[in-house]
C-alpha positions in Angstrom: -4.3 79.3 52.3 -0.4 79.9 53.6 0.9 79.7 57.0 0.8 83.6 57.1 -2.6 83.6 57.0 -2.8 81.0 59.5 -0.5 82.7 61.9 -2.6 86.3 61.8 -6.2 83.9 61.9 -4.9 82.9 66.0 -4.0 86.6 66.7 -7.1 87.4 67.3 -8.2 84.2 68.5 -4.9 85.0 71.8 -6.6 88.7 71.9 -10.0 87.0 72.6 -8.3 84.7 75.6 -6.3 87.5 76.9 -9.4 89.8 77.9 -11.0 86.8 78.9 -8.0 86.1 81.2 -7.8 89.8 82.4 -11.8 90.2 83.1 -11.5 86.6 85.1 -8.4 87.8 87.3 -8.3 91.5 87.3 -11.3 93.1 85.8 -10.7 96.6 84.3 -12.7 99.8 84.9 -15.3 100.8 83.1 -13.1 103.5 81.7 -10.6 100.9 80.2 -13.1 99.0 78.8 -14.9 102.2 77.0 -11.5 102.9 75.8 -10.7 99.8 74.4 -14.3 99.5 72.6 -13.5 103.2 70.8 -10.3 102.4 69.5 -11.3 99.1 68.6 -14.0 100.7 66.7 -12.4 103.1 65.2 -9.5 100.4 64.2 -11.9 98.4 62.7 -13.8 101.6 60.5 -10.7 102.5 59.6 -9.8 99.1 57.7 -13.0 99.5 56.5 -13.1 103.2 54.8 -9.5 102.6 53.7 -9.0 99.4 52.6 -12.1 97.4 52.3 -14.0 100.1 50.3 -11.2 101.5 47.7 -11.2 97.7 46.2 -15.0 97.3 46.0 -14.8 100.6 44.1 -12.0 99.2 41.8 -14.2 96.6 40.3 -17.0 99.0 40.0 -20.0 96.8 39.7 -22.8 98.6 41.6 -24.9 95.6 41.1 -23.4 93.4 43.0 -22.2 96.0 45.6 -26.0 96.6 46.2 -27.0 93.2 46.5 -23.9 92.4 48.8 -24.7 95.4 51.2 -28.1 94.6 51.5 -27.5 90.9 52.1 -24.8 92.3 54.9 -27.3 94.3 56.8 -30.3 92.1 56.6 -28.5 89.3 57.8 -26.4 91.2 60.7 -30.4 92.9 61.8 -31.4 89.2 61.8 -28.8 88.0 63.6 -29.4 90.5 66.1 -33.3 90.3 66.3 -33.3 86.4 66.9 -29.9 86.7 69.4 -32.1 90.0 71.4 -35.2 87.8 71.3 -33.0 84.8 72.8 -31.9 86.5 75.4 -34.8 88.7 76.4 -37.0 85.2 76.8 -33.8 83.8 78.9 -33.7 86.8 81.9 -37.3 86.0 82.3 -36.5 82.6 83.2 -33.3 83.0 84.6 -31.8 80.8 87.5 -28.5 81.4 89.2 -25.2 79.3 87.9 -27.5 79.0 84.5 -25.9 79.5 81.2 -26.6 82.7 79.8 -27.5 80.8 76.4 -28.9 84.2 75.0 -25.9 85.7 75.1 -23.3 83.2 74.5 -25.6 82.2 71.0 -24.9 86.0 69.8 -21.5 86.1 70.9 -20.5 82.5 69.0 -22.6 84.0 65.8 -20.5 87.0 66.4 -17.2 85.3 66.5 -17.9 82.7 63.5 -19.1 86.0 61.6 -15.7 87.5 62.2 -13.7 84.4 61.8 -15.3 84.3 58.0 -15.2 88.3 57.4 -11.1 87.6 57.8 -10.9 85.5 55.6 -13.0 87.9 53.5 -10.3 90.0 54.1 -7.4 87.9 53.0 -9.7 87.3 49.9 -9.1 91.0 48.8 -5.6 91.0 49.0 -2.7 90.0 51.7 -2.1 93.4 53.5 -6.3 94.0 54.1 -6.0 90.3 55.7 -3.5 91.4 57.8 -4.8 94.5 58.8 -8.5 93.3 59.3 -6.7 90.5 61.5 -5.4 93.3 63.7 -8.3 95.4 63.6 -10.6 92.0 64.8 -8.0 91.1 67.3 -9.0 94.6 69.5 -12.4 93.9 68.8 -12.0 90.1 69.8 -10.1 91.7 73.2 -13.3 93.8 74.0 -15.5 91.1 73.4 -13.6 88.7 75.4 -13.7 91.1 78.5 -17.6 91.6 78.1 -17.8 87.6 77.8 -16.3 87.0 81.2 -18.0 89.4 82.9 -21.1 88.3 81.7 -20.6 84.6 82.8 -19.0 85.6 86.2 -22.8 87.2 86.7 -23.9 84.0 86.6 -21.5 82.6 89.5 -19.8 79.8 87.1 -16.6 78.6 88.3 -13.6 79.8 86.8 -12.6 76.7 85.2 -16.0 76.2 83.1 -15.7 80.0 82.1 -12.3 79.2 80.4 -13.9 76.2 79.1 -16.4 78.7 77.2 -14.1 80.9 76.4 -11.7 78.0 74.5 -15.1 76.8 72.8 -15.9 79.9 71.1 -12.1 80.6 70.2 -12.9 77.7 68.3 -15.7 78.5 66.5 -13.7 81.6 65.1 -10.9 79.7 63.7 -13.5 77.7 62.4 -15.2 80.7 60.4 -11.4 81.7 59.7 -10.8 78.5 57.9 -14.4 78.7 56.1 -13.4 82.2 54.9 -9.7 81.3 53.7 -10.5 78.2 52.2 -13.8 79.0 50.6 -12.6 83.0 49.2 -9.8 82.9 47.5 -10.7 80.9 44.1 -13.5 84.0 44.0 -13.8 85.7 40.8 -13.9 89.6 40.7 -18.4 89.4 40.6 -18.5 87.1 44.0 -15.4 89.2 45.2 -17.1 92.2 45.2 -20.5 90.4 46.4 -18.2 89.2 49.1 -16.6 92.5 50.0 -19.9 94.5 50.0 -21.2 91.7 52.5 -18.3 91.6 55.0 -18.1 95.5 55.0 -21.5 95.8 55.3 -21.7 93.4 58.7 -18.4 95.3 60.0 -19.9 98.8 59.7 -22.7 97.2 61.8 -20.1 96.2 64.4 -18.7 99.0 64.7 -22.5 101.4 65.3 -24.4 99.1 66.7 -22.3 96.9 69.1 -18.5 98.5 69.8 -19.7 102.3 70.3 -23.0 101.3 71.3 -21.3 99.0 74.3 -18.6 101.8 74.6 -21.1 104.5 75.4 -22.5 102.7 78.4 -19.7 104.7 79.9 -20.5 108.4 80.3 -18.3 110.0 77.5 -15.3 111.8 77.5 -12.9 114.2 75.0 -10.3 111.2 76.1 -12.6 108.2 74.7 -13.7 109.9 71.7 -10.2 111.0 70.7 -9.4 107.0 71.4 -12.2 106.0 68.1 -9.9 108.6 66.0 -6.9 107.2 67.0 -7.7 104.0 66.4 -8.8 104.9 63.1 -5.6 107.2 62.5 -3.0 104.8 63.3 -4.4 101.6 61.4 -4.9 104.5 58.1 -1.0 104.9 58.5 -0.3 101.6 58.9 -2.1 100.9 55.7 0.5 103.4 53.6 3.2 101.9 55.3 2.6 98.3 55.0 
């Protein structure tokens, strides 16, 4: 672990305060926020499909590329079961200024999740840290917006919202440092066990909570073209970098 990593482990952590911020003081349109969920998306499929995926292939073990997928998606349709089941129980029993505990579990699950999958990145080589860092700082943006506006429906004050907010920023530099300090003694068999797992758990970010959440907006030519963008732009930045 280097200061470089460090450094691109709080970018996203800034992104995730800054939509925060914005939703708390000048909440976006839904059109905005649709936008912002397909580009990140596409951002984040695109580090994915070109960078992720070329060095799982390079070590060419299907065996452990099966088992790694596999583990990825069971444990992201877990995750998601028990989170869904959490907060299902919770708007039962809900009560006004409450915590939306539901919620705010899958969203800190979420955000440790992401905080180790970067430094799954870094694992696989400097330039897919840095661009996964990017890709998870738009996603950590999004996510950050839908946060705030999710507590605000619960009429906290402003102050314990940032309060939240800094708490799970927390809990992603704490995945971060899991990921970075655990990873990067990894031999080429847990490597690729580790790729398959974090690529496996990002594809399911990408269909089943960014363009899922993005298409809660009616769609648009404009917001699809903003998933292909997103997945353009990071591609070039990968033969550049």
């Amino acid at each position: 672990m280097n200061t470089k990593e460090i450094l691109f482990s709080i970018i996203p952590v800034l992104l995730l305060c800054a939509g925060g911020l914005i939703a708390l003081y000048r909440p976006p349109g839904a059109v905005v926020k649709s936008f912002v969920l397909h580009f990140a998306a596409g951002v984040v499929f695109s580090v994915v499909a070109v960078e992720l995926l070329p060095d799982m292939i390079k070590i060419h073990d299907a065996k452990s590329i099966i088992i790694g997928f596999t583990m990825g998606i069971t444990a992201m349709l877990l995750i998601k079961h028990y989170t869904e089941k959490l907060a299902n129980k919770e708007s039962i029993i809900k009560e006004s200024k409450s915590l939306p505990w539901g919620i705010l579990t899958a969203i800190s699950v979420d955000l440790l999740l992401d905080g180790i999958l970067l430094g799954i990145g870094f694992a696989a080589g400097a330039k897919e840290g840095v661009l996964l860092a990017l890709a998870l700082a738009l996603e950590c943006f999004s996510l950050g917006m839908a946060t705030v506006t999710t507590l605000q429906e619960s009429s906290l004050p402003k102050k314990t919202v940032m309060i939240i907010l800094l708490g799970l920023s927390g809990l992603f530099i704490i995945g971060a440092l899991i990921g970075l300090l655990l990873l990067h003694a990894a031999g080429d068999k847990v490597l690729e066990l580790i790729l398959s797992f974090g690529s496996a758990a990002l594809l399911f970010l990408v269909t089943e909570e960014l363009l899922v959440e993005a298409h809660e907006e009616r769609d648009s030519p404009f917001l699809t073209a903003a998933f292909f963008g997103g997945f353009l732009i990071f591609m070039i930045l990968g033969m550049v970098i």
